[in-house]
Biopython code that builds the backbone (N, CA, C, O; Angstrom):
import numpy as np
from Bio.PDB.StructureBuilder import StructureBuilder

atoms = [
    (1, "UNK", "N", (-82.781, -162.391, -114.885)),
    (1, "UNK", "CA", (-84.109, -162.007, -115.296)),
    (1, "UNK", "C", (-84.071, -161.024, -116.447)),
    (1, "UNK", "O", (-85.003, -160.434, -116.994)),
    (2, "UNK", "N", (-82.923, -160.994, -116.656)),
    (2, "UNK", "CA", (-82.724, -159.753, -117.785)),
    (2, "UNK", "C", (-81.273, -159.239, -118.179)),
    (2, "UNK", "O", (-80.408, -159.054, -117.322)),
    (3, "UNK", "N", (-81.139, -159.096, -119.066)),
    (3, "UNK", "CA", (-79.502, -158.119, -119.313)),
    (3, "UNK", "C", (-79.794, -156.400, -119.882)),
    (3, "UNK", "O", (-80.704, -155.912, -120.552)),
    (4, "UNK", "N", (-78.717, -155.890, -119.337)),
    (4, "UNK", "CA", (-78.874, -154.554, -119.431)),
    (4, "UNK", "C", (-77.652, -154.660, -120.444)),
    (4, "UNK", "O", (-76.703, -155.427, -120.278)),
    (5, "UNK", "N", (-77.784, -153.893, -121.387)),
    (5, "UNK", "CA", (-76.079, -153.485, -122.256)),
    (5, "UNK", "C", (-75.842, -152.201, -122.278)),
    (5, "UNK", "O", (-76.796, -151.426, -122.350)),
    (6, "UNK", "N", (-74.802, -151.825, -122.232)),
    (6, "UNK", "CA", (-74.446, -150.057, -122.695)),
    (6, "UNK", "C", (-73.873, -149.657, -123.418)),
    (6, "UNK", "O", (-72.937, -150.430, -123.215)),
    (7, "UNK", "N", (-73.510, -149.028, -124.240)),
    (7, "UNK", "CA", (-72.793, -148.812, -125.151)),
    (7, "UNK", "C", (-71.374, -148.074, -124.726)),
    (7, "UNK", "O", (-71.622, -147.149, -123.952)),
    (8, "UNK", "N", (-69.935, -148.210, -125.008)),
    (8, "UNK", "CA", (-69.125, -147.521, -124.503)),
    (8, "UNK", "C", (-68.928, -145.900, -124.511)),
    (8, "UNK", "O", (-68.341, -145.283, -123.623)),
    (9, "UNK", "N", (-69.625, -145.222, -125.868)),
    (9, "UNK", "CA", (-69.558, -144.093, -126.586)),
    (9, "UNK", "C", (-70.836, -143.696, -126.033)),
    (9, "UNK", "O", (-71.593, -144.466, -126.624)),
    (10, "UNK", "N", (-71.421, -143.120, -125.419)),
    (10, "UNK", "CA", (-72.540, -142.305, -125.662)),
    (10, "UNK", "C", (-72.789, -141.334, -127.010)),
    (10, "UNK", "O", (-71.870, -141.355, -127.828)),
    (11, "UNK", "N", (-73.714, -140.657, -127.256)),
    (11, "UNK", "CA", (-74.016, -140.085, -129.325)),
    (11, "UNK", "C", (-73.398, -138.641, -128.071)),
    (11, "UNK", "O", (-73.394, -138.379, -126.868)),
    (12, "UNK", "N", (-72.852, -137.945, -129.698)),
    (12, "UNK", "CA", (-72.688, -136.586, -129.027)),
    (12, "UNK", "C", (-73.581, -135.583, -129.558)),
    (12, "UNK", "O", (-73.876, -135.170, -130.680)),
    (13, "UNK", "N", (-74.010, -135.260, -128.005)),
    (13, "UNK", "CA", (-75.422, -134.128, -128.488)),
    (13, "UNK", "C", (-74.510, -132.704, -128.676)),
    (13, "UNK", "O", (-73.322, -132.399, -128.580)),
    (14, "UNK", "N", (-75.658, -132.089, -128.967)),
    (14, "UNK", "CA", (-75.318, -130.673, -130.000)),
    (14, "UNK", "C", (-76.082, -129.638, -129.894)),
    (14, "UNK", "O", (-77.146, -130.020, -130.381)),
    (15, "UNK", "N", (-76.222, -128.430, -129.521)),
    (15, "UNK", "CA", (-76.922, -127.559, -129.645)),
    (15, "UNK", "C", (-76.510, -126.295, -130.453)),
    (15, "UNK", "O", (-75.444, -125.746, -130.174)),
    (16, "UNK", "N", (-77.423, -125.736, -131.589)),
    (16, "UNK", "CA", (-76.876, -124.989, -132.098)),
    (16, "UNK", "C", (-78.068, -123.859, -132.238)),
    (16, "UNK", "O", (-79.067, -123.835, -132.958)),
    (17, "UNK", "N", (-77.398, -122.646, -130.954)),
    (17, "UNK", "CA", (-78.915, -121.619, -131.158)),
    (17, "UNK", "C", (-77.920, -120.479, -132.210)),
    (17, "UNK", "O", (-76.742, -120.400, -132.559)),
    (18, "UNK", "N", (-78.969, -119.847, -132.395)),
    (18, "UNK", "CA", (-78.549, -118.577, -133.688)),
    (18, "UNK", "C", (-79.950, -117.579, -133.620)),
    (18, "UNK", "O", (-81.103, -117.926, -133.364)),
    (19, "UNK", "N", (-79.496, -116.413, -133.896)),
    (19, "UNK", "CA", (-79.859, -115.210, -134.247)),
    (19, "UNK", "C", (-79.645, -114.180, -135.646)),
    (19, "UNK", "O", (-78.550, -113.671, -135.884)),
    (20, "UNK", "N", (-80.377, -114.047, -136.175)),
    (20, "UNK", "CA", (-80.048, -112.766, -137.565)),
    (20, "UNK", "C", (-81.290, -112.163, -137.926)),
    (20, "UNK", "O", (-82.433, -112.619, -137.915)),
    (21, "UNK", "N", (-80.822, -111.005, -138.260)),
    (21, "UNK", "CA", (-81.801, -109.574, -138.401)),
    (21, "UNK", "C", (-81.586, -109.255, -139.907)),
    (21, "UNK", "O", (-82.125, -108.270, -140.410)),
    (22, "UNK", "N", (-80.713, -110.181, -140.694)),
    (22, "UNK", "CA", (-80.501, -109.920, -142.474)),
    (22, "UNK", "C", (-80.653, -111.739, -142.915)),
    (22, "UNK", "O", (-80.378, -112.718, -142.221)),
    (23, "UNK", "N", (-81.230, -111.661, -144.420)),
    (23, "UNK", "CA", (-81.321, -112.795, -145.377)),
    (23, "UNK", "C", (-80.686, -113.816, -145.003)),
    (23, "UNK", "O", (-80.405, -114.154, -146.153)),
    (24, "UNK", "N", (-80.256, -114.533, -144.438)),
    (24, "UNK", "CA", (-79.252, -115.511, -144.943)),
    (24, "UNK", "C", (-79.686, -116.841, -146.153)),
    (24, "UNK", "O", (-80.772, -117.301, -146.505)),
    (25, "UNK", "N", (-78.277, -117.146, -146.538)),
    (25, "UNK", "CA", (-78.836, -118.283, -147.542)),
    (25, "UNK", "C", (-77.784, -119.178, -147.450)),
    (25, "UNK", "O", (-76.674, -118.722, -147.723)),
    (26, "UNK", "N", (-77.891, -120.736, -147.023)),
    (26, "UNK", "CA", (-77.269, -121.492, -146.674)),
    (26, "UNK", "C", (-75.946, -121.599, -145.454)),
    (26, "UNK", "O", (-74.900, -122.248, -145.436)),
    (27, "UNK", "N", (-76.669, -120.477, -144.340)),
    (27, "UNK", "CA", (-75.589, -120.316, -143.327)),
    (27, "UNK", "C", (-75.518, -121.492, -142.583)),
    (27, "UNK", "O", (-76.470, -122.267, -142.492)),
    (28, "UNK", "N", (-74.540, -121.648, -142.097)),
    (28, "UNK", "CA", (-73.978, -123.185, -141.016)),
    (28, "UNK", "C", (-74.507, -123.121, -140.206)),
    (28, "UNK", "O", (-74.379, -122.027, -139.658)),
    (29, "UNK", "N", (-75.233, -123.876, -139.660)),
    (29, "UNK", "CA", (-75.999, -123.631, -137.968)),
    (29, "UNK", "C", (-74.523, -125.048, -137.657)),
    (29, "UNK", "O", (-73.580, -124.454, -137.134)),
    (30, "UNK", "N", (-74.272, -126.165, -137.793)),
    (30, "UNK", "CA", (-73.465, -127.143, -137.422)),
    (30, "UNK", "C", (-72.656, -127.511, -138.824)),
    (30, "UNK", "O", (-73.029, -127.592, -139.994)),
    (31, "UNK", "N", (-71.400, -127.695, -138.177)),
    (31, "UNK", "CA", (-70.488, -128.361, -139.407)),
    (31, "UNK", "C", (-70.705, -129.739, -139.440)),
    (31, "UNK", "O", (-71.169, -130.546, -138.635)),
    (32, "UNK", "N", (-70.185, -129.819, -140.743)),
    (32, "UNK", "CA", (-70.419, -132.006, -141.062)),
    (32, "UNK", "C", (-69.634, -132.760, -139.886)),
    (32, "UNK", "O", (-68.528, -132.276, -139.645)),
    (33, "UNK", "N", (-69.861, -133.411, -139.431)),
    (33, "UNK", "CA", (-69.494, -134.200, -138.308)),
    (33, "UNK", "C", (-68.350, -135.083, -139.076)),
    (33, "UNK", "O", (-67.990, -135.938, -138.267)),
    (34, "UNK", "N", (-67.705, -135.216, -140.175)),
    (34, "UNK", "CA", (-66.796, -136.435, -140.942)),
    (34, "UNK", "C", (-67.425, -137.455, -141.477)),
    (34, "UNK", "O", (-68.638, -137.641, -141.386)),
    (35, "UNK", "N", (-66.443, -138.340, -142.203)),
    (35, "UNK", "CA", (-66.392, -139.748, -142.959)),
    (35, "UNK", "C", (-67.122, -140.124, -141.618)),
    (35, "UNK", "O", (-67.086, -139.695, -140.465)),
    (36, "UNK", "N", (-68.028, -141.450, -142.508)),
    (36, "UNK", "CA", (-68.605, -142.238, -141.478)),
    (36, "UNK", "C", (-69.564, -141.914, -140.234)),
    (36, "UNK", "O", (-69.875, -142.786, -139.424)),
    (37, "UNK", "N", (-70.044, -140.470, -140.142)),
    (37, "UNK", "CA", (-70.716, -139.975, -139.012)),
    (37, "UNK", "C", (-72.082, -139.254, -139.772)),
    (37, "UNK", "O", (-71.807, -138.721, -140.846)),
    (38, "UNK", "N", (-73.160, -139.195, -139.451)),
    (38, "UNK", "CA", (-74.400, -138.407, -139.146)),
    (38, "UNK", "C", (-74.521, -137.124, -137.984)),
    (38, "UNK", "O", (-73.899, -137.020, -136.927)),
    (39, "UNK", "N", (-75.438, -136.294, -138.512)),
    (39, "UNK", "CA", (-76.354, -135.586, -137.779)),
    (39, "UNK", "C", (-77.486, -136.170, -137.565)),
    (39, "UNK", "O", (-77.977, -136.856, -138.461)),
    (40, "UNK", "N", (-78.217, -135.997, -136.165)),
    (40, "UNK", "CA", (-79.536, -136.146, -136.707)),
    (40, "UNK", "C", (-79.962, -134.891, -135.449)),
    (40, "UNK", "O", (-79.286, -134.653, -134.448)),
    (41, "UNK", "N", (-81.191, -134.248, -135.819)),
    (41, "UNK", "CA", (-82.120, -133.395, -135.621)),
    (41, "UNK", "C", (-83.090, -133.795, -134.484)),
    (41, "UNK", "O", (-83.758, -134.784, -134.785)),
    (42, "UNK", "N", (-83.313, -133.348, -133.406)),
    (42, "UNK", "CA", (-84.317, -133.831, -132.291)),
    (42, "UNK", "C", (-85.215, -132.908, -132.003)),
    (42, "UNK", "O", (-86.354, -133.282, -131.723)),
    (43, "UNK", "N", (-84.940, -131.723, -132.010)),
    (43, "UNK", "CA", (-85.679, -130.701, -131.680)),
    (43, "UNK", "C", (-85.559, -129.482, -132.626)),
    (43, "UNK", "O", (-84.459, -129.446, -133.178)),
    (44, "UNK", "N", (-86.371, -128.503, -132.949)),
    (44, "UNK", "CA", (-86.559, -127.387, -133.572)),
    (44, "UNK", "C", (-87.467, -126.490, -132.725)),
    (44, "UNK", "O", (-88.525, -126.752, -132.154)),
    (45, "UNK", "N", (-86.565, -125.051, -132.826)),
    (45, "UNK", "CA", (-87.370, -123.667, -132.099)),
    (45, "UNK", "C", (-87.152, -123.053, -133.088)),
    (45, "UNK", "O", (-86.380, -123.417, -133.975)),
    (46, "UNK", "N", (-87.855, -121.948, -133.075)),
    (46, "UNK", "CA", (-87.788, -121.161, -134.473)),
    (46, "UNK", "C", (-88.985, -119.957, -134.616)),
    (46, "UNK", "O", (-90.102, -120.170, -135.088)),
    (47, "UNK", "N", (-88.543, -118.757, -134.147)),
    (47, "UNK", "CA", (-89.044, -117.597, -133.494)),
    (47, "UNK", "C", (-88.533, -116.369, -134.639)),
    (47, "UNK", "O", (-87.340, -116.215, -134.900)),
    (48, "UNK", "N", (-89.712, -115.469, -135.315)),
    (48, "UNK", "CA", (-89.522, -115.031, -136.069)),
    (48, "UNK", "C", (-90.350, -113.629, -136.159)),
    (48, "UNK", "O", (-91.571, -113.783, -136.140)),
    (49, "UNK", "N", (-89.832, -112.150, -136.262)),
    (49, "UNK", "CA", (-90.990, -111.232, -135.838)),
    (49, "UNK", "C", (-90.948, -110.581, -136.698)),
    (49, "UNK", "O", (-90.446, -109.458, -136.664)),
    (50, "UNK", "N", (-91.513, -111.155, -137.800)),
    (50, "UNK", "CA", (-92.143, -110.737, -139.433)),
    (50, "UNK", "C", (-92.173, -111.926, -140.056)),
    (50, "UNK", "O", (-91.476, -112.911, -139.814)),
    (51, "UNK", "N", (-93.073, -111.784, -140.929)),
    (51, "UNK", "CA", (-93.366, -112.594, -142.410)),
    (51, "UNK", "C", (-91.863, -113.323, -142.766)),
    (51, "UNK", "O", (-90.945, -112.669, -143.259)),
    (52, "UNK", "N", (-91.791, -114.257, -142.558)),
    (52, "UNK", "CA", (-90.414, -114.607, -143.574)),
    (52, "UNK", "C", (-90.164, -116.355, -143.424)),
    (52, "UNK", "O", (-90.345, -116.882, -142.326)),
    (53, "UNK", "N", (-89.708, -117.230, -144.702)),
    (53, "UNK", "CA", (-89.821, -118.393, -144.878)),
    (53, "UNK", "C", (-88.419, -118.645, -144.058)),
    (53, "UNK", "O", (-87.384, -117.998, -144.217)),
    (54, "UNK", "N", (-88.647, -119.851, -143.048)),
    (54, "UNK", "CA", (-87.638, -120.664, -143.065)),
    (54, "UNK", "C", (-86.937, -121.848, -143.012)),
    (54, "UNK", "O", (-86.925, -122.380, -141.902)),
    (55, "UNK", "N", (-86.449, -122.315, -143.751)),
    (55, "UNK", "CA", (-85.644, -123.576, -143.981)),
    (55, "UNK", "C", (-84.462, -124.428, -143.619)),
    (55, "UNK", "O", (-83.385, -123.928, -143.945)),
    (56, "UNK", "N", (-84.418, -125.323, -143.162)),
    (56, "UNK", "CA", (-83.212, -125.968, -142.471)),
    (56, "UNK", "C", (-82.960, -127.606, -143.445)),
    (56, "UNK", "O", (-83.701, -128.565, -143.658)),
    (57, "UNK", "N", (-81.747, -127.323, -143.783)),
    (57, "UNK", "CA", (-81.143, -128.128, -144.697)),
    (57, "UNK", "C", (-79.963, -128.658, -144.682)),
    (57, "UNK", "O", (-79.018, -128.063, -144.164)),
    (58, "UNK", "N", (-79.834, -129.888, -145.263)),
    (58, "UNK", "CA", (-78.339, -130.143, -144.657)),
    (58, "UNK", "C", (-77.584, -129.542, -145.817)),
    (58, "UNK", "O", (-78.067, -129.043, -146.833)),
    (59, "UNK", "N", (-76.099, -129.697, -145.433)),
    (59, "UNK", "CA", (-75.200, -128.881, -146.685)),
    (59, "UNK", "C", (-75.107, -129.441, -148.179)),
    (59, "UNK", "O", (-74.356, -128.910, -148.997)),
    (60, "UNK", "N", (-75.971, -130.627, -148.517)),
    (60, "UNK", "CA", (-76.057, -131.088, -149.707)),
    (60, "UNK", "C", (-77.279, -130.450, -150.438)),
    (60, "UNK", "O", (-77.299, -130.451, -151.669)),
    (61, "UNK", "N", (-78.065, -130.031, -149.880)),
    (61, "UNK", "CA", (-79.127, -129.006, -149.776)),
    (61, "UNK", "C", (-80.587, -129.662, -149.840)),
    (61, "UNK", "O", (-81.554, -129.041, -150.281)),
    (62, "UNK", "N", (-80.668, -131.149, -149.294)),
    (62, "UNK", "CA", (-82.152, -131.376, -149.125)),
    (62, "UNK", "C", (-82.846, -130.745, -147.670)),
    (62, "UNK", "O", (-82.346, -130.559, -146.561)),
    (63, "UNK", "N", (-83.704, -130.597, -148.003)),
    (63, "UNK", "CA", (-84.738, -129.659, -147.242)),
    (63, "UNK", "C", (-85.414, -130.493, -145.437)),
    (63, "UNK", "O", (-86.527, -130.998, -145.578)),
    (64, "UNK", "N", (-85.155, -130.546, -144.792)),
    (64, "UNK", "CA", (-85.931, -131.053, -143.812)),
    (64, "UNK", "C", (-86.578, -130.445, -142.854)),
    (64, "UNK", "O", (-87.138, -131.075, -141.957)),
    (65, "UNK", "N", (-86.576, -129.088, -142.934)),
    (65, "UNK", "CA", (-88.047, -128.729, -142.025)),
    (65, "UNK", "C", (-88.389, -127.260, -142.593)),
    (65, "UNK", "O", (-87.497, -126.412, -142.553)),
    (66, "UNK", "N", (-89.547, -126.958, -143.076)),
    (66, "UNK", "CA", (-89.763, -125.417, -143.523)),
    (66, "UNK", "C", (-90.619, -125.021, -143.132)),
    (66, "UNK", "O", (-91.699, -125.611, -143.154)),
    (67, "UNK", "N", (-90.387, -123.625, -142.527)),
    (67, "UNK", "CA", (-91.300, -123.251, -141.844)),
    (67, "UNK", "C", (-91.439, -121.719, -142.086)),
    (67, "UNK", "O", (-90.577, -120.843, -142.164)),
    (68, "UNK", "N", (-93.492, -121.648, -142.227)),
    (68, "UNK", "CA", (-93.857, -120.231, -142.578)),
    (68, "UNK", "C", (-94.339, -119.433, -141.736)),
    (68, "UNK", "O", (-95.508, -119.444, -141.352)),
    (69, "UNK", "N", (-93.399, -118.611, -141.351)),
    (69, "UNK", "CA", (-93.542, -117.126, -140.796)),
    (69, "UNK", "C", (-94.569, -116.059, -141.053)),
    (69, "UNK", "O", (-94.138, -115.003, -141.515)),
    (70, "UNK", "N", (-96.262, -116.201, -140.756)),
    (70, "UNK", "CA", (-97.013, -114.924, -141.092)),
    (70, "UNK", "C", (-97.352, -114.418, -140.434)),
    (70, "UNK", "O", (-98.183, -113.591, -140.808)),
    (71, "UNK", "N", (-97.095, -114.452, -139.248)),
    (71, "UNK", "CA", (-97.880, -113.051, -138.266)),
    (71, "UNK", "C", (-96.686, -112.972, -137.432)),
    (71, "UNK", "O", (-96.037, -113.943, -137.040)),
    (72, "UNK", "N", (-96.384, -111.448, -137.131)),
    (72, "UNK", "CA", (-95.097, -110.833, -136.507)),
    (72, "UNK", "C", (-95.156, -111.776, -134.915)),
    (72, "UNK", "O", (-96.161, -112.062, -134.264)),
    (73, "UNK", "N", (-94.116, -112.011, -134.698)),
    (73, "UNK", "CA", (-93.665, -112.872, -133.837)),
    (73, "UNK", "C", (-94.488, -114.400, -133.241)),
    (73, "UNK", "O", (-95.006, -114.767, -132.187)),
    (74, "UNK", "N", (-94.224, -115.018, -134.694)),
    (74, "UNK", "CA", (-94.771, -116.541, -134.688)),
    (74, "UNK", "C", (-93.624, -117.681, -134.322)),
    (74, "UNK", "O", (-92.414, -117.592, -134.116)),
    (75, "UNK", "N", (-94.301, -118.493, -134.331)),
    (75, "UNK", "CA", (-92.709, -119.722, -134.472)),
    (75, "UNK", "C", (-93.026, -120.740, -133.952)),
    (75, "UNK", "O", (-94.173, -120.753, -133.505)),
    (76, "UNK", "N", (-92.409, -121.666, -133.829)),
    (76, "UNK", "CA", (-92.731, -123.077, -133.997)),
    (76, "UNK", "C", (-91.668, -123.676, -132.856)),
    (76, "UNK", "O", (-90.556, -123.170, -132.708)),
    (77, "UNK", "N", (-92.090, -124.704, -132.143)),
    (77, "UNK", "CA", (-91.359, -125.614, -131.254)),
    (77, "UNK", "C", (-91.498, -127.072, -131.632)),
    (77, "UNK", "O", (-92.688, -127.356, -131.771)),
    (78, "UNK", "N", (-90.781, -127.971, -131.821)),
    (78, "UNK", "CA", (-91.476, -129.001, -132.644)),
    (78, "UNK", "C", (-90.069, -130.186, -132.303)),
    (78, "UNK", "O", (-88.908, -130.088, -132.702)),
    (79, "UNK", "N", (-90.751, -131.379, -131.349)),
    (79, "UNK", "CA", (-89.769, -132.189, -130.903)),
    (79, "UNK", "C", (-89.745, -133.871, -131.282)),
    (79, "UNK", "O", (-90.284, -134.719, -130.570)),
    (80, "UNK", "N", (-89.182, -134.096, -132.247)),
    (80, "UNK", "CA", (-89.482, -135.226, -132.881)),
    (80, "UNK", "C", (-89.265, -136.852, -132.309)),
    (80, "UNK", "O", (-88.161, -137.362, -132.116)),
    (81, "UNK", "N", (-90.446, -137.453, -132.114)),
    (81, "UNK", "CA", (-90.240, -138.744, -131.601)),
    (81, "UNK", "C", (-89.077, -139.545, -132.368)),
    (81, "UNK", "O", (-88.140, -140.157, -131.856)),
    (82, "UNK", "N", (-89.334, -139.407, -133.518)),
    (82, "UNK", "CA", (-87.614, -139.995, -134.747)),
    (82, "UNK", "C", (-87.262, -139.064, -134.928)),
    (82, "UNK", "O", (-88.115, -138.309, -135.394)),
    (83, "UNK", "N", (-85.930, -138.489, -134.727)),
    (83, "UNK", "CA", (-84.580, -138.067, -135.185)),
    (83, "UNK", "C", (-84.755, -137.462, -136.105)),
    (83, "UNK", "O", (-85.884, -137.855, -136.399)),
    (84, "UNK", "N", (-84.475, -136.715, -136.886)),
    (84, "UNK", "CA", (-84.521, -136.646, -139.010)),
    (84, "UNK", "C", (-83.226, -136.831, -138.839)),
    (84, "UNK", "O", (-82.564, -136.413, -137.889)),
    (85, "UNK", "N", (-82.807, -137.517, -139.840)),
    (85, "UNK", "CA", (-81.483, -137.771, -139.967)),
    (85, "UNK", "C", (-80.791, -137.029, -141.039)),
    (85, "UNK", "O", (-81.523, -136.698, -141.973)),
    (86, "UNK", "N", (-79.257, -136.613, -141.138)),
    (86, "UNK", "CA", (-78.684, -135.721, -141.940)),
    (86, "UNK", "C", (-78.135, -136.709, -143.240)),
    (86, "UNK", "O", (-78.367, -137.854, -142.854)),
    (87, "UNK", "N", (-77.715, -136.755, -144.160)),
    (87, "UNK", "CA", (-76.635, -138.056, -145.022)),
    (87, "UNK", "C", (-75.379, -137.580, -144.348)),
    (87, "UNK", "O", (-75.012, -136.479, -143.938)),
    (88, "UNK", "N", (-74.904, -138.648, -144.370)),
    (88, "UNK", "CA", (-73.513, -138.876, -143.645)),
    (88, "UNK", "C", (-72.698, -137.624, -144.285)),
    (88, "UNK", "O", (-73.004, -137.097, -145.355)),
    (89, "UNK", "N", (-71.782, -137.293, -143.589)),
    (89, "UNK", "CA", (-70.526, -136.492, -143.175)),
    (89, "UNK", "C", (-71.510, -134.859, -143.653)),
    (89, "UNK", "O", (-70.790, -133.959, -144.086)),
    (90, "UNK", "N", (-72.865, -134.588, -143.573)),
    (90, "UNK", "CA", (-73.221, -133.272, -143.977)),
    (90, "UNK", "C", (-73.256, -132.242, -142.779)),
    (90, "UNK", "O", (-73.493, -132.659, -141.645)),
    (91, "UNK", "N", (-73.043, -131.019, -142.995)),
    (91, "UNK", "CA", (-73.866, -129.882, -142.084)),
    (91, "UNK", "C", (-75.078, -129.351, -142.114)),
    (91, "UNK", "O", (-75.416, -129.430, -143.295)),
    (92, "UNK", "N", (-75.649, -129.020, -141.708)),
    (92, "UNK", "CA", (-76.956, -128.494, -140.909)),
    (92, "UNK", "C", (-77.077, -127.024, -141.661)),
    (92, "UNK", "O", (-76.046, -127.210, -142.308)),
    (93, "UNK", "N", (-77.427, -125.953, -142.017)),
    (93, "UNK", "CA", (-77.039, -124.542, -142.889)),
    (93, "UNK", "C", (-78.953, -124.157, -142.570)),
    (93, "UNK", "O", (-79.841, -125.006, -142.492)),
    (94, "UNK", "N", (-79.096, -122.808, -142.457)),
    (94, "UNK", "CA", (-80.561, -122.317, -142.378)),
    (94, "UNK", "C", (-80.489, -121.148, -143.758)),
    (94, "UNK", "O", (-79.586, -120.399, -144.131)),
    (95, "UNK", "N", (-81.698, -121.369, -144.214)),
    (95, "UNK", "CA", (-81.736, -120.513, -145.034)),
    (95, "UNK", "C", (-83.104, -119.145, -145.019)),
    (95, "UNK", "O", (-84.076, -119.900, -145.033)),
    (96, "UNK", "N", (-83.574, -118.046, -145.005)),
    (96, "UNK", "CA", (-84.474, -117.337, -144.632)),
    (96, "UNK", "C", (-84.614, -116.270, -146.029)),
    (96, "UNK", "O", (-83.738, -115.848, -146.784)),
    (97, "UNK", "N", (-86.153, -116.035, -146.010)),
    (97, "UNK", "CA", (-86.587, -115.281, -147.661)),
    (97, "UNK", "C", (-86.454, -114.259, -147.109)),
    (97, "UNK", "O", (-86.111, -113.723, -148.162)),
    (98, "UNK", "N", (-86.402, -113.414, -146.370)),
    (98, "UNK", "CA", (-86.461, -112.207, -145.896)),
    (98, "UNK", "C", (-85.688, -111.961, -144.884)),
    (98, "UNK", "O", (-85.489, -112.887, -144.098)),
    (99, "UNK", "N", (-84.975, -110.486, -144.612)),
    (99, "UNK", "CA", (-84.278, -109.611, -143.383)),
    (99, "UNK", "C", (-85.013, -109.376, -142.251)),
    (99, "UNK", "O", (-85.234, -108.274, -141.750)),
    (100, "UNK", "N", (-85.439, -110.606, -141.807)),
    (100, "UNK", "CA", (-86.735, -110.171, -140.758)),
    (100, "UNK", "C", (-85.514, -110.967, -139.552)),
    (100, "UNK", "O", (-84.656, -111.832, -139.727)),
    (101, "UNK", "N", (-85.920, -110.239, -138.408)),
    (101, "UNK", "CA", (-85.105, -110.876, -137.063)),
    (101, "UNK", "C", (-85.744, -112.430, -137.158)),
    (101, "UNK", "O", (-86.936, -112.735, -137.207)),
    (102, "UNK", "N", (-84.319, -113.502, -137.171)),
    (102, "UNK", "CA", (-85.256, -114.988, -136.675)),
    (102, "UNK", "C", (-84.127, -115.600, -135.980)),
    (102, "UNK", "O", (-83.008, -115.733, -136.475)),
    (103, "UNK", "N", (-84.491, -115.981, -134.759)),
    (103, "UNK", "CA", (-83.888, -117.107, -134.204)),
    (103, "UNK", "C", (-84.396, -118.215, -133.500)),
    (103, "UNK", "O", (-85.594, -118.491, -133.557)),
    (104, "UNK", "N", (-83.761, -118.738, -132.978)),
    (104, "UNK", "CA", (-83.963, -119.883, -132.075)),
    (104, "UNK", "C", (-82.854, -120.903, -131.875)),
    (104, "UNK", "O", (-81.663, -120.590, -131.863)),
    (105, "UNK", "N", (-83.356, -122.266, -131.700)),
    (105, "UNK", "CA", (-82.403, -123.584, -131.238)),
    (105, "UNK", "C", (-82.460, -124.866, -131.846)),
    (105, "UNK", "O", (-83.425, -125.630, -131.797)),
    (106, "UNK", "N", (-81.404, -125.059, -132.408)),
    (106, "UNK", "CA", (-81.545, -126.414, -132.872)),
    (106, "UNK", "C", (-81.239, -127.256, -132.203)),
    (106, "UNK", "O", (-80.468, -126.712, -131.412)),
    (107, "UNK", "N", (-81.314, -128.379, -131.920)),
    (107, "UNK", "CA", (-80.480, -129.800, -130.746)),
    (107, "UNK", "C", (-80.418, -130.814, -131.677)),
    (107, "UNK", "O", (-80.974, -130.824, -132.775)),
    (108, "UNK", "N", (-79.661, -131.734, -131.154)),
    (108, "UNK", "CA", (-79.825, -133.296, -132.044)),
    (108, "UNK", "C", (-78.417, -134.004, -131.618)),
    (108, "UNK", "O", (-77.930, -133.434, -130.642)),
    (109, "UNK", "N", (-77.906, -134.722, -131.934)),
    (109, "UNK", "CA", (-76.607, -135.412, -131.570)),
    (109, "UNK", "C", (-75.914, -136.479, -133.183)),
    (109, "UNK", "O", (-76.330, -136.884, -134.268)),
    (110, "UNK", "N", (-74.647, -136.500, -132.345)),
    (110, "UNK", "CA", (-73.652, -137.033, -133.862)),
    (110, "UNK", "C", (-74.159, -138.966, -133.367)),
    (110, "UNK", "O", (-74.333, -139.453, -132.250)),
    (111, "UNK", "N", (-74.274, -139.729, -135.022)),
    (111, "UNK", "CA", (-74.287, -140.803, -134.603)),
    (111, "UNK", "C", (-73.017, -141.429, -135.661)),
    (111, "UNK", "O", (-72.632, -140.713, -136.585)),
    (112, "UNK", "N", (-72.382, -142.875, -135.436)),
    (112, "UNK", "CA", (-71.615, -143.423, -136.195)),
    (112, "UNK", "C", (-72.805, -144.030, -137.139)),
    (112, "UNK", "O", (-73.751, -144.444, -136.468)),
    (113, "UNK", "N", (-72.934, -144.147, -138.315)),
    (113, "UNK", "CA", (-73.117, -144.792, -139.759)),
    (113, "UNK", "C", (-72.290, -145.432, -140.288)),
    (113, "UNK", "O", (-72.811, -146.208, -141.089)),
    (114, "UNK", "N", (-70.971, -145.528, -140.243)),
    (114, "UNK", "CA", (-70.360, -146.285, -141.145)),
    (114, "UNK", "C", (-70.540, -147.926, -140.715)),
    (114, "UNK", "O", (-71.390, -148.458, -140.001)),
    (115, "UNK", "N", (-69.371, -148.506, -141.458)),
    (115, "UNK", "CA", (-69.714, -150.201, -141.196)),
    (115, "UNK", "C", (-69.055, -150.184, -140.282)),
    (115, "UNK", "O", (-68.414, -149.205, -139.902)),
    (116, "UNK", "N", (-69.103, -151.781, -139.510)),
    (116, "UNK", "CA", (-68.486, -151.851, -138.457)),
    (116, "UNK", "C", (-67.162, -153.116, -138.687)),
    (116, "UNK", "O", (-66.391, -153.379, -137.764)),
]
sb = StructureBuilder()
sb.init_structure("model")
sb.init_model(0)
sb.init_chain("A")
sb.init_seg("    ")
for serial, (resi, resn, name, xyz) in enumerate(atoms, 1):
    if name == "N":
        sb.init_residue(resn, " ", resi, " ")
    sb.init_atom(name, np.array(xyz, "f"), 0.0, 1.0, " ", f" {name:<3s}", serial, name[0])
structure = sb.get_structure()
């Protein structure tokens, strides 16, 4: 009445929480996963107690989620029905306009991209 399939590999999930109270600019939240592999992005937290822009980008430096910080301890939870996906073999890096305390959690899992 039906077939079930599974895959042998399950994706490998990832969580990457972080904290900072100074600027950063292009810090690693996750390293590039290698040749032939993706990131992709499932969830975003992002808790911030002052004014301050922040950005999450992969290490080639396109932009995929920015988010503005204006009233002391704002932030955003935000869980995506699609993935955002990273370009193959990149890292994940946050970047922030201001020394204002921001943290939170990133999640998402590694997928294969290459050919088969």
């Amino acid at each position: 009445l039906g077939r079930s399939f599974a895959h042998p590999h399950p994706p490998h999930i990832w969580k990457a929480p972080f904290e900072f109270t100074t600027q950063q600019t292009d810090t690693e939240l996750h390293p590039a996963p290698g040749p032939n592999y993706a990131l992709y992005v499932t969830d975003v937290f992002v808790q911030a107690k002052g004014a301050v822009d922040v950005y999450l980008r992969d290490s080639l430096g396109a932009l995929l989620f920015p988010f503005y910080v204006t009233q002391p301890s704002d932030g955003v939870s935000k869980s995506f029905r699609v993935p955002i996906p990273l370009a193959e073999d990149t890292g994940l890096t946050l970047t922030t306009s201001a020394g204002q305390t921001v943290g939170g959690t990133i999640t998402g899992f590694v997928s294969w991209v290459g050919a088969f």
